[in-house]
N, C-alpha and C positions, 0 to 999 in steps of 0.2 A: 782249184775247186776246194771248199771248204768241205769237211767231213760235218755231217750233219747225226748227233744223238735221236739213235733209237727208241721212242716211247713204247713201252710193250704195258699193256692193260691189266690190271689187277684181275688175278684167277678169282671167282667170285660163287660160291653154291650156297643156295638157298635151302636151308631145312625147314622142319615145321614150328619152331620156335626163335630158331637163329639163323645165321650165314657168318659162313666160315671166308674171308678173304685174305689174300695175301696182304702184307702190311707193307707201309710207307711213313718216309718220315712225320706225316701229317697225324698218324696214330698216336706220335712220340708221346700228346699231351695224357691219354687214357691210359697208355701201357704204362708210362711211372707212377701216377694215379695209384692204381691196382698194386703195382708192385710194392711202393711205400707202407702203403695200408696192411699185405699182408706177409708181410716178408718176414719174421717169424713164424707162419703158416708156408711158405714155400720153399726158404732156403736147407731146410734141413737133409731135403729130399734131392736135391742138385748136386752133379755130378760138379767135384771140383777138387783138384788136386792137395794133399797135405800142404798146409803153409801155401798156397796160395792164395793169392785176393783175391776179394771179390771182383767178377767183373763189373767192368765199368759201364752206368747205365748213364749218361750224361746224354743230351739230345746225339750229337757227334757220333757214338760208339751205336745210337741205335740207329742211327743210318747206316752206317756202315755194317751194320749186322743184318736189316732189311736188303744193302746191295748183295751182301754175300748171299741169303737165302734165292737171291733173284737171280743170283748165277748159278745156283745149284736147281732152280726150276727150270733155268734155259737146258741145262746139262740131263736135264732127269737123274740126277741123284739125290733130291732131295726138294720138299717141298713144304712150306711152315705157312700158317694160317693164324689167325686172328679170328679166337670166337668172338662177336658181337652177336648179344642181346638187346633187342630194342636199339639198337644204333648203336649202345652203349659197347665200349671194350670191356671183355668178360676173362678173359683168358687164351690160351695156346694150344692147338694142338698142331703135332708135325707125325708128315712121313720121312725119315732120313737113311741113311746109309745103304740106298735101293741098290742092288748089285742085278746083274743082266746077265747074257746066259744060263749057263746050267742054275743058276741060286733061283733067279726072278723072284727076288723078296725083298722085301725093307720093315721098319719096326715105326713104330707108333709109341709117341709119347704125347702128354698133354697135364695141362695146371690149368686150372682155375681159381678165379675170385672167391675167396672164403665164403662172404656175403650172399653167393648163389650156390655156393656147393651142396648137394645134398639133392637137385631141382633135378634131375637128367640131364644137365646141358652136355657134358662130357658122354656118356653114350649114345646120344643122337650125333654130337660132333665128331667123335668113332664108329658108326656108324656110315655116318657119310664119307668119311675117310677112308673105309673100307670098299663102300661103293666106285670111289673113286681109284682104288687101287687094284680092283681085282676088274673094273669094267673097261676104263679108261686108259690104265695104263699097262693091262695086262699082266700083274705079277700072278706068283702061284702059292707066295706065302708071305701073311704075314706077322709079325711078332709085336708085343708087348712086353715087355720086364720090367717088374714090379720088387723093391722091398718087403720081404714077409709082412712084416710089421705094419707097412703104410697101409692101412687100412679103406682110408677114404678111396686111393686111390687103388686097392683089391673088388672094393666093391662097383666099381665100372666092368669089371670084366665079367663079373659075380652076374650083374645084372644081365651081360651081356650074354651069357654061357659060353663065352669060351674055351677050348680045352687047354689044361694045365701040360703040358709037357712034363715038368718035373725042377729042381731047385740048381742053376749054377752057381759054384761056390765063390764066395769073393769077386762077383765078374766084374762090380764097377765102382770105382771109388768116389764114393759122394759125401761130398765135404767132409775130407780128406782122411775117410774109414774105407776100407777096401768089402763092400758090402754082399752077402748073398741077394741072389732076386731067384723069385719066381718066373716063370717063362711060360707065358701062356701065348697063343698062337690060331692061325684061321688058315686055311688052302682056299685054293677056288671050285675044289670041287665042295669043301663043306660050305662054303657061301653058296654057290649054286642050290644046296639041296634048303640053306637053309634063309635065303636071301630076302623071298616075300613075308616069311615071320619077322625078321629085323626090320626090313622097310616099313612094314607096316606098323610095327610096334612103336617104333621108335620116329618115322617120318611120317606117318600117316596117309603113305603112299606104297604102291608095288612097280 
């Protein structure tokens, strides 16, 4: 008997301006696109070791980064998304490092294409991200950490109102400075009280 490969379907959610899907190597051509274009605009902000390269973005490496997110959606510890606008690839957001038991949380990050930033696509695709983590997969908390300084990327959460928790020190080293962030954060009890103002603001739905 021949072992026959498992096709598992791209996770797929529809917002009120975009959809968030899981990616494949068929993306490869939009995702370098985007990246070429603003990689002075994104790399500064990316976590990546002293004197380490850059990772490798060749068709190959992003396959193989799409497999690996696809083992981490089978696993439920993590899940990464592909914003498109208008068909078009716009940017990333991910839930990652989900822990079970007593934690039931994971954290949220996200980049966007220079060219639309500024538009809400990143709060609406936080948004639903959120929907989908406190509804779907049951967690009870979740996080964001942010660089004081990054601005573009403060004012997502700004928008969003969520609460600051407070500054950890040097917690993550991006491109290869050991940087403070901000730590802002959501439960499910504040998404419950606060769920139909975000959906509706931001998805135009409850």
């Amino acid at each position: 008997m021949t072992a026959r490969a498992v096709h598992i379907e791209p996770l797929q959610m529809d917002g009120r301006r975009l959809t968030l899907r899981t990616q494949t190597e068929a993306d490869y051509g939009g995702w370098i696109a985007v990246r070429n274009r603003c990689r002075d605009w994104l790399v500064p902000w990316e976590p990546r070791p002293k004197g380490a390269p850059q990772p490798a973005e060749d068709r190959a490496s992003f396959a193989a980064r799409c497999a690996i997110r696809e083992r981490e959606r089978q696993l439920g510890t993590g899940f990464g998304f592909g914003i498109f606008v208008g068909g078009q690839f716009a940017g990333e957001v991910t839930l990652s490092s989900i822990q079970r038991g007593p934690f039931q949380s994971g954290f949220i990050g996200y980049w966007i294409d220079q060219a639309v930033a500024g538009q809400g696509y990143v709060p609406e695709a936080v948004v639903m991200v959120l929907h989908f983590a406190f509804e779907a997969l049951g967690l009870h908390r979740v996080e964001i950490s942010i660089i004081p300084r990054n601005m573009a990327s403060r004012r997502v959460v700004e928008k969003l109102g969520l609460r600051m928790e407070g500054i950890a020190e040097r917690f993550l080293e991006i491109d290869g400075v050991w940087e403070d962030h901000a730590r802002f954060a959501i439960t499910t009890e504040e998404w419950a009280t606060r769920r139909g103002e975000l959906l509706w603001t931001w998805l135009g739905r409850v």
